[in-house]
C-alpha positions in Angstrom: -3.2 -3.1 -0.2 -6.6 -2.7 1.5 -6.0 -4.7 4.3 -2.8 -3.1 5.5 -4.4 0.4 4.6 -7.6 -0.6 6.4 -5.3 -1.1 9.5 -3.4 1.8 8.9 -6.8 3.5 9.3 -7.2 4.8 5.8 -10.3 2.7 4.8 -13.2 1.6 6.7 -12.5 -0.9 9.6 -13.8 -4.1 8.4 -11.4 -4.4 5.3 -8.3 -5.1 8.6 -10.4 -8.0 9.5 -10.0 -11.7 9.1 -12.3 -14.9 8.3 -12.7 -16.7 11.5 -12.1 -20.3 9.8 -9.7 -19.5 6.8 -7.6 -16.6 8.7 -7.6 -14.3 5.3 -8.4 -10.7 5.0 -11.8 -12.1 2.7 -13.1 -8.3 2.8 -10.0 -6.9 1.5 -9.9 -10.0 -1.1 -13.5 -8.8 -2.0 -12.9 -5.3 -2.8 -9.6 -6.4 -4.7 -11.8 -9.0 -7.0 -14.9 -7.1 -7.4 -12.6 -4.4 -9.4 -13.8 -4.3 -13.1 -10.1 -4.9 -14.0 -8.3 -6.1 -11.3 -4.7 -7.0 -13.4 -5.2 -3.3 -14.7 -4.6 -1.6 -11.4 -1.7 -4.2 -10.6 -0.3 -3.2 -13.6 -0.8 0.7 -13.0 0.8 -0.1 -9.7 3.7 -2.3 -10.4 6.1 0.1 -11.4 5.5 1.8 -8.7 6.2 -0.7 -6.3 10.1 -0.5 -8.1 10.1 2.9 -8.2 9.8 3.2 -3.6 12.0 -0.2 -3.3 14.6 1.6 -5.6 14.0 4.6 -3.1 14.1 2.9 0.1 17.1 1.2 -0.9 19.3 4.3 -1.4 18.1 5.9 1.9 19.6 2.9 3.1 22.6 3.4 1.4 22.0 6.9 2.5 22.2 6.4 6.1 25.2 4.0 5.9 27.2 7.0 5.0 25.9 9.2 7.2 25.0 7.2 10.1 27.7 5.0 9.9 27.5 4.1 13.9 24.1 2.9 13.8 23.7 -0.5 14.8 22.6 -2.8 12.1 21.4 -6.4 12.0 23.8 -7.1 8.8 26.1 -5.5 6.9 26.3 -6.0 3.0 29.2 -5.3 0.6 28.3 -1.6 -0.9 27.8 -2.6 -4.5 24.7 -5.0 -3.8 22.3 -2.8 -2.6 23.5 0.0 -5.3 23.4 -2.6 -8.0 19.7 -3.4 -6.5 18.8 -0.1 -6.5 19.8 0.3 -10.4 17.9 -2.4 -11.4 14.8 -1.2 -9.7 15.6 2.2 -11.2 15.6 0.7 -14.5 12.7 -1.8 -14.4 10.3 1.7 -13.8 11.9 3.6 -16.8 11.2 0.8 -19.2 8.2 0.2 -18.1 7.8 4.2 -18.7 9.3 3.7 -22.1 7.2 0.2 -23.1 3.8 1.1 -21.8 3.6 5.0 -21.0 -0.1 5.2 -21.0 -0.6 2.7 -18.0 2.7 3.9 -16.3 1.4 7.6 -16.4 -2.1 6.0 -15.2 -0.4 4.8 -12.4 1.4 7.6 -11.6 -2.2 10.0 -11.8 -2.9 7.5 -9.4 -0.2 8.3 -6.9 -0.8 12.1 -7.4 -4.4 11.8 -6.1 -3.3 9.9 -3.1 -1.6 12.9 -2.0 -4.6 15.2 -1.4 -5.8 12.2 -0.1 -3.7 11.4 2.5 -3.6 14.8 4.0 -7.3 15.7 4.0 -8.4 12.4 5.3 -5.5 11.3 7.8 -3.3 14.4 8.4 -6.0 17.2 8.4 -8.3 14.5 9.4 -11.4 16.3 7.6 -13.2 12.7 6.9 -16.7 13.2 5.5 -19.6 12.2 7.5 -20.8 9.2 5.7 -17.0 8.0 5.8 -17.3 8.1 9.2 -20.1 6.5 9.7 -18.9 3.5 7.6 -15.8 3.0 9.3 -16.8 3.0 12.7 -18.1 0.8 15.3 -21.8 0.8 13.9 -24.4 -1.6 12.7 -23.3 -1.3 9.2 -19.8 -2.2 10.3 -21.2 -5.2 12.5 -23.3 -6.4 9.6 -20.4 -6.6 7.6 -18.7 -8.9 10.7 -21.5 -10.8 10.1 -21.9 -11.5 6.6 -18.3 -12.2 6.2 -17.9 -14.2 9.1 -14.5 -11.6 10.2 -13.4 -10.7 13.1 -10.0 -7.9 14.1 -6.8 -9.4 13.2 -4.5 -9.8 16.8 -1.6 -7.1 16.1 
């Protein structure tokens, strides 16, 4: 999750970078470890993984009524991916209905994403020290350094 948000530009550049030797995001491995709880926010995030696969899905199905010309790689019986998409569907309401404290944990978690991801990426209103951490500086280099990484080839 850092790594690919790191590359998406949404945290600090040196968490999109790989160990030299072991070719693994180690900075991104860090920050995932050094969490007090690390199983806790997998947890808070699981059902939420089902919950945009579930949604994906259908705006596949989605488009293969409405687009029905576009060219696609494969084609699938109907059924499968709406059979897929139930099953994802009902994995995130049990989990709601087992474990509703860490499933609306999770989803608090979303919510603050959103103010997030419009005042630091759309609006891009990033505060100065943010800035400073992310970019090409010596804190950034010493990082490199430390952790022996260097930018991933895209």
């Amino acid at each position: 999750m850092f790594f690919v948000a790191s590359r998406e530009g949404q945290l600090p550049e040196v968490l999109s970078m790989i160990h030299v030797r072991r070719h693994t995001p180690i900075a991104a491995v860090i920050v995932l470890v050094s969490q007090k709880d690390a199983n806790n926010l997998l947890n808070f995030m699981s059902f939420l993984r089902w919950l945009f696969i579930g949604v994906a899905v259908l705006g596949l199905i989605y488009l293969r009524y409405t687009r029905p010309d576009m060219p696609r790689p494969f084609k699938v019986p109907i059924f499968i991916p709406a059979v897929f998409s139930f099953t994802s569907f009902f994995m995130v309401f049990l989990s709601l209905y087992s474990d509703p404290v860490n499933t609306g944990i999770g989803f608090a978690i979303l919510l603050t994403g959103i103010p997030a991801y419009y005042i630091l990426i759309v609006f891009n209103k990033r505060p100065k020290w943010f800035q400073k951490f992310s970019g090409e500086n010596s804190v950034n280099r010493s990082l490199q350094i430390i952790l022996e990484v260097v930018p991933a080839e895209n």
